[in-house]
N, C-alpha and C positions, 0 to 999 in steps of 0.2 A: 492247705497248710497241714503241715503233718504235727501230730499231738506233741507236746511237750516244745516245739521248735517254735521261737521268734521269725518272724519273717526280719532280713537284714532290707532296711530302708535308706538308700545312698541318695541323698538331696543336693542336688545343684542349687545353689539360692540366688545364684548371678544369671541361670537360666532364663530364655525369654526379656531379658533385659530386667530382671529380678521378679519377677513373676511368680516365679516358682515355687520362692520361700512363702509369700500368704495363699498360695493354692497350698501347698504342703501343712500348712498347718490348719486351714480347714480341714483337710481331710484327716487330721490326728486327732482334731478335737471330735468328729464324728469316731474315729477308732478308741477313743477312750471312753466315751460314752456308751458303746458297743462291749465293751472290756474285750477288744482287740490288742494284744500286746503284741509292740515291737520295737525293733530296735535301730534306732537313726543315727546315721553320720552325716553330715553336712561338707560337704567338700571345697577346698580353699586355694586349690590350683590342676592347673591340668596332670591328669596321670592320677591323682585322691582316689576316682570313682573304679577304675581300673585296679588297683591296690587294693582298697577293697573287698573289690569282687572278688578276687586272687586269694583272702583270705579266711573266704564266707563259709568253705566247708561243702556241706551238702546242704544247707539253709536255702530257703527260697529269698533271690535277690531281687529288690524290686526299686528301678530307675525312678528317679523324679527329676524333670527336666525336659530336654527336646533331644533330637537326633544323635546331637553330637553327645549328652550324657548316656543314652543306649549303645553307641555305639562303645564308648568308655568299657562302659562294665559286660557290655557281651568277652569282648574282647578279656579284660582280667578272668571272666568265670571259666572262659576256655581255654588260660593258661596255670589253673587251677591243678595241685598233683590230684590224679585218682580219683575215684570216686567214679558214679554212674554221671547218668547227665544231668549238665544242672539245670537249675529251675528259675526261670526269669520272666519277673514282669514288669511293665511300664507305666507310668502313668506322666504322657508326655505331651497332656495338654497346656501345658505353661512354656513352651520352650520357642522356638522360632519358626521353625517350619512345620513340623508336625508330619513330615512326609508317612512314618515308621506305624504312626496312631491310625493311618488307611487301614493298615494292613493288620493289623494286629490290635484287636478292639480292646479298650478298658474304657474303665468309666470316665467322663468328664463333669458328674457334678459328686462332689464330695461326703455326701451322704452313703453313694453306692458304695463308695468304696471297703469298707469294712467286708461286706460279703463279697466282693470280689477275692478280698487277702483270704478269705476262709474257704473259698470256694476249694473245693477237690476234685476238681476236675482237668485233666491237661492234656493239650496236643504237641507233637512234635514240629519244630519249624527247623530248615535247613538254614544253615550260614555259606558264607562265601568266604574263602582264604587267597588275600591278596598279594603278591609280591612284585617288587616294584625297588626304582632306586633305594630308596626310604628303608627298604626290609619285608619281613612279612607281620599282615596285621588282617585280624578279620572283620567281613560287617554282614550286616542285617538285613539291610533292604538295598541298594543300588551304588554299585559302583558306574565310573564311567571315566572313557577318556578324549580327551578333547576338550571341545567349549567350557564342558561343568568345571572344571577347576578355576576357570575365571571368571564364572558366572559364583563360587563359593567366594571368591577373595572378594567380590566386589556386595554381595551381600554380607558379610560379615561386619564390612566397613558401614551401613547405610544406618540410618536414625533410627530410633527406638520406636517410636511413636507409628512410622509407617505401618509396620508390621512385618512376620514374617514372607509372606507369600508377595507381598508392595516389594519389600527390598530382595527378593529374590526374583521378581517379574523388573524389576530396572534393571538389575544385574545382569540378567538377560537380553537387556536392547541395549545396553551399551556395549553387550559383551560384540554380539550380534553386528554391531554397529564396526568396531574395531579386528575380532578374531580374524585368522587366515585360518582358513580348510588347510590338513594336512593331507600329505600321502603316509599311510599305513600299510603295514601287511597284517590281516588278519586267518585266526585259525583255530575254526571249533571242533574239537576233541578231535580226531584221524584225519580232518578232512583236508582237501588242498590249501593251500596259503594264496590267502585272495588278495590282491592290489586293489588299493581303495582310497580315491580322495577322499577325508568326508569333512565332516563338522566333529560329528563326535559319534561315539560310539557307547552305547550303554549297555550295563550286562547286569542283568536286573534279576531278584529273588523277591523284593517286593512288585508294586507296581507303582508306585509316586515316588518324584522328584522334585527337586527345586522348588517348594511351597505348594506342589498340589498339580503339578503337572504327571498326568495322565500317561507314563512313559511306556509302561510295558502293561497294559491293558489285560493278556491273558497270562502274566507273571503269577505264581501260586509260590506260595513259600513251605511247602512241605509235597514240592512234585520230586524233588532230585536232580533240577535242572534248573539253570540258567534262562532267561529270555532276553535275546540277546538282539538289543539295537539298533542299527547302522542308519545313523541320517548324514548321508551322501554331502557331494557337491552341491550345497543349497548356498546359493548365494544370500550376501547383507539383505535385500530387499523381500525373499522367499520369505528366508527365514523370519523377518519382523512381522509378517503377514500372517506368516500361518503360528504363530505364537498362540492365538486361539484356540489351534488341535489341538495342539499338543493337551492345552488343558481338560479339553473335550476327548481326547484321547483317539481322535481322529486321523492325526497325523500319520497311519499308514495309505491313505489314500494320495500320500504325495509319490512320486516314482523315484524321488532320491532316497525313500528310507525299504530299508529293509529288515525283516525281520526272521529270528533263527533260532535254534537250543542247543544248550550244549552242556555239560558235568566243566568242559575243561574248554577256555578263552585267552589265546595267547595273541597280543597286541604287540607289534613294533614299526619302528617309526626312525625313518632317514635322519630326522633333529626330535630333540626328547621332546613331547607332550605332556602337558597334566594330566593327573590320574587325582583323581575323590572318589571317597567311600565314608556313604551315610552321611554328606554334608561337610566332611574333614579332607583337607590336602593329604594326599597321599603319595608325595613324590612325584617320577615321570616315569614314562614309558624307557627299556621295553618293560609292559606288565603282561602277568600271568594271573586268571584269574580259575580259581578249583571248589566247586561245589561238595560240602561237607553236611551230607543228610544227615536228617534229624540230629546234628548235634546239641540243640536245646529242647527242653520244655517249658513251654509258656500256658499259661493261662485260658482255659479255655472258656471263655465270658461268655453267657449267653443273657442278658438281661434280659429278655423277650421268651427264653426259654429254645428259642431259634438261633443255631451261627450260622450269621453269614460271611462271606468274604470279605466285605466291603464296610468298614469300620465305619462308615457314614450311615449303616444301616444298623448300627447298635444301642443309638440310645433312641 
């Protein structure tokens, strides 16, 4: 945190099925204790945390919420005028899925948190710039097209009480259970335009999905590139089966998936497809997806004194 500057604190309180708001204020009450000062807005419909962000300046912005509140405010900081890059952190253990908290570690018990907002330390993470029906919108950790977008509509709908990773793992068997495989043409940066039934197609800068599903294993969010995942013709029965890889992250041992890189991931498709980015609908195919290196700076947490990749190995 840089001297004289408030960190801007943008709180989803409906997050997580309202979670968010008593996570967020333990951890204020630790930052006032701390004589950590900052400055909070609580958000009251979609597009608040976005707005925002848009407004924040060169202030370090920092998410409270889950995916879909990161997503929010990455998105407002990077249609931000001017300035250098901005600076963004998360704290998105209260929220649904938590896919985003893999990959990019903060703290989850509220004590840490004060020295995490003070911390002076940061690394560069790349974003993805999507266009689609919808328009252009950018995210964070995993776009895809195919299954996920009904695998998002149908988790968004399920009870509170499940949890994230429950109502995003049924969203999944039903989805699973009903989806048709499309035919797509796909095409990473120069390369030929491949014909491809598949399920679905992920094009990842994080590595998790869907509550914890394991999707792009060797995905780095500060390489410059995409990991880019095709799971084929898997039929209803495959697919309910190997629902396990995926979380295990196993899932390229099947010979319907494949996997690839690319800066630039152009998808089209005979009838339109869903397209999700970070957990949110984002229109239908055809999409375009364009890797935008180090456009942020985030947090570089190391509680252990060690970063690791792998946000399960931070506290």
């Amino acid at each position: 945190m840089r001297a004289g500057e408030r960190p801007l604190v943008i709180v989803n309180p409906v997050a997580g099925s309202g979670r968010a708001r008593p996570f967020w204020e333990r951890c204020a009450a630790q930052c006032a204790a701390a004589h950590v000062d900052v400055e909070v807005v609580k958000t009251g419909r979609r597009g608040d945390a976005a707005d925002c962000a848009a407004q924040a300046g060169d202030r370090l912005v920092i998410a409270v919420g889950g995916d879909g509140t990161a997503h929010e405010v990455v998105n407002g900081l990077l249609r931000r005028p001017g300035g250098g890059r901005p600076r963004f952190g998360a704290l998105l253990r209260a929220g649904t899925a938590g896919d985003l908290a893999r990959s990019l570690p903060s703290p989850s018990r509220p004590d840490l948190v004060p020295a995490w907002l003070t911390t002076d330390r940061w690394r560069p993470v790349d974003v993805g710039r999507l266009s689609t029906s919808t328009g252009r919108r950018y995210f964070i950790n995993v776009a895809d097209a195919g299954i996920g977008a009904e695998v998002v509509r149908r988790a968004a709908r399920g009870p509170a009480f499940v949890g994230g990773t429950g109502n995003f793992l049924g969203g999944a068997v039903v989805s699973l259970l009903t989806h048709r495989n499309a035919w797509v043409q796909l095409r990473l940066d120069n390369g030929p335009v491949l014909r491809r039934r598949v399920r679905t197609i992920a094009v990842a800068n994080g590595a998790y999905l869907g509550g914890g599903m394991w999707i792009a294993p060797r995905a780095d969010t500060n390489d410059g590139l995409f990991e880019v995942v095709t799971i084929g013709d898997v039929s209803r029965w495959l697919g309910i089966r190997s629902l396990p890889m995926l979380y295990r992250g196993t899932h390229g041992r099947l010979a319907q998936v494949e996997f690839g890189q690319a800066r630039r991931v152009e998808i089209d498709s005979e009838e339109p497809i869903g397209v999700e980015a970070d957990g949110e609908l984002a229109g239908n195919t055809p999409a375009v997806f364009e890797i935008v290196p180090s456009a942020l700076q985030v947090i570089d947490w190391r509680p252990s004194g060690i970063l690791t990749r792998d946000a399960r190995a931070s506290e």
